[in-house]
N, C-alpha and C positions, 0 to 999 in steps of 0.2 A: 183925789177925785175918783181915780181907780178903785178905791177902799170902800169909798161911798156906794157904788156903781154895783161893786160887790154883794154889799152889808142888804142893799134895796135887792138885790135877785135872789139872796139867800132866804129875806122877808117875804118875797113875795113867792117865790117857793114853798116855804113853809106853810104859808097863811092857803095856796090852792090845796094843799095836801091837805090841812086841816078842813078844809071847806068839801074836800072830796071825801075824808073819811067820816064827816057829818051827815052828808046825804045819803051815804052807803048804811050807813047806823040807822037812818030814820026809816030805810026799808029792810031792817032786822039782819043785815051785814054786818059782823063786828068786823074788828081788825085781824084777830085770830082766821077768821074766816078768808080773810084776804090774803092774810102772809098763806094757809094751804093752798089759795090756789097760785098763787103767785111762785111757790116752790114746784107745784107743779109742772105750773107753764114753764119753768126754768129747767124743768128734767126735760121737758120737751126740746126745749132750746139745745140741750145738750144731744141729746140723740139724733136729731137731726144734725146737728155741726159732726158730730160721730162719721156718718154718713156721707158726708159733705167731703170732710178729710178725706175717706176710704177711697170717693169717687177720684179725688185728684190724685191721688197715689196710684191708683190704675192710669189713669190717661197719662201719667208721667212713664207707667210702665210700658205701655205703647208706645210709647211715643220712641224710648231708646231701645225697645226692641221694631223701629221702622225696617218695612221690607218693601220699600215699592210703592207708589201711590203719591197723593201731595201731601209733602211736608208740613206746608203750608197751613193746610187743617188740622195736623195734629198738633201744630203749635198754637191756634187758636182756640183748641177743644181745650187745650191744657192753660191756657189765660183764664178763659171761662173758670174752669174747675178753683184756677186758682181765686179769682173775683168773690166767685160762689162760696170759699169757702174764707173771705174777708169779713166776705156778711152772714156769715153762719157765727162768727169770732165775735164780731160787736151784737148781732143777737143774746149768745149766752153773758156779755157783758153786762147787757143794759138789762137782763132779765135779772140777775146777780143783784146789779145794783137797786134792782125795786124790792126783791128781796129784803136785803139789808135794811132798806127807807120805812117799809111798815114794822119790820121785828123790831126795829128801835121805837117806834111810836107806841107799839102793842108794850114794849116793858117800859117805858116810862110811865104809860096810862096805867099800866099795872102796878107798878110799886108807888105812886102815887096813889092809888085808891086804898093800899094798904092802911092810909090812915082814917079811913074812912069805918071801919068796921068797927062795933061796940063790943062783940065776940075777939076775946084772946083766942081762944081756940081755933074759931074759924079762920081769924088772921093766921095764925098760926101756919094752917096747913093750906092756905092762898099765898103765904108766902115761901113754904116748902115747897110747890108747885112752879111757883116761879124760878127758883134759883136750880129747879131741876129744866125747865123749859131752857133755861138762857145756857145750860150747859152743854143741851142739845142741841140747842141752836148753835152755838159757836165751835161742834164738831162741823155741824153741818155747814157752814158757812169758810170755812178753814177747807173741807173736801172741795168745794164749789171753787174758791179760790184759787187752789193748790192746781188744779186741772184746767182753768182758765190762764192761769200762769203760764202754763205749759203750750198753750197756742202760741205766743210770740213767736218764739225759735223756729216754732214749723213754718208756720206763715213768711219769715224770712227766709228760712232757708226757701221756701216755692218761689217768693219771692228773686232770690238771687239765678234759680235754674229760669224762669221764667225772662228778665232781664241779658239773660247771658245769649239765650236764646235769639231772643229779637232784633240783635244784631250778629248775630252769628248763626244761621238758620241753615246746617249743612250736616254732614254726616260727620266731620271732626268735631263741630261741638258737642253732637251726640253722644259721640263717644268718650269727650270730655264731664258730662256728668252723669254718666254711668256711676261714677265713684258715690258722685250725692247722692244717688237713689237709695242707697243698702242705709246709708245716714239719717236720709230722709224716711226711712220704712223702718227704723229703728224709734225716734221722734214720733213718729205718727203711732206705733205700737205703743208706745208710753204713755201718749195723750190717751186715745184711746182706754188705757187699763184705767188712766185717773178721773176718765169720765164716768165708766161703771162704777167708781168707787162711790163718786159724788150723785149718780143716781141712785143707788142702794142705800145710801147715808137720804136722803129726799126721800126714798118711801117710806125708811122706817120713822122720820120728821113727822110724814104725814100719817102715817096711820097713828103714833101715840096721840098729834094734835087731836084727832079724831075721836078717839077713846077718852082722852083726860076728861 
């Protein structure tokens, strides 16, 4: 029954997507055009979660260097931070994964039409194009991956100072993850390098989509 339940959401998934990149085609939107901006949106997604990160590694850094004032707030400034930057993690996820959803629709419609052409030649170099787009694509998608990867660990470890926190809300726990933070600001530098990586590998996506 579960399989069934499955097979009918997979169906009925596909069948909106088709239905969606119909209507977008009728008003002179191809698929190409959608996977650019959808890479886009998805650099944004990243630069913001960038951001996001940077902000909670500060208020973690306030926080264990407290001098005076309530604790209190810096422990919730730092939930926040950490919240904010759960949903900055499923942002760049769900942007990733729309991603992926049109580039597979854009090369199957594409190698599919390959047989469509009466020109060897022109097929020819429509399909030289293609094998060079999917090559590009699958660096780019590997950079995007590789740097969304890399959120887990951080997210748990804030996770773990944040927890440890909430019931331990005193100047000995403080000083108890002082150790995490240099850990923690190590993780967060990493992610960070791997999100410029995966935004620099997105513009140069986008500007060849552009040109080709």
């Amino acid at each position: 029954m579960r399989t069934l339940v499955a097979i009918a959401a997979v169906f009925m998934l596909t069948a909106c997507q088709s239905a969606y990149y119909g209507t977008m085609e009728k008003f002179g939107i191809e698929k190409r055009d959608i996977l650019v901006d959808r890479v886009d949106d998805t650099k944004d997604a990243q630069e913001e979660a960038q951001q996001t990160f940077r902000s909670a590694l500060e208020q973690l850094s306030q926080l264990i260097q407290f001098d005076g004032g309530e604790l209190e707030d810096q422990y919730d400034a730092l939930r926040d931070e950490y919240e904010a930057s759960q949903d900055a993690a499923e942002r760049v996820r769900d942007r990733i994964a729309a991603v992926d959803e049109v580039a597979q629709a854009l090369f199957d419609e594409w190698q599919n039409e390959l047989d469509e052409y009466q020109s060897q030649s022109l097929r020819r170099d429509s399909e030289q194009k293609l094998r060079h787009t999917q090559r590009r694509y699958a660096d780019l998608i590997r950079t995007m991956r590789r740097s969304a990867d890399k959120m887990d660990p951080v997210l748990e470890r804030m996770q773990d100072n944040v927890l440890y926190l909430k019931h331990n809300l005193n100047a000995a726990a403080i000083d108890a993850i002082k150790g995490e933070y240099q850990t923690l600001q190590g993780d967060i530098k990493g992610l960070i390098e791997d999100m410029e990586q995966a935004i620099a590998e997105s513009d140069r996506f986008i500007d060849e989509m552009r040109t080709q």
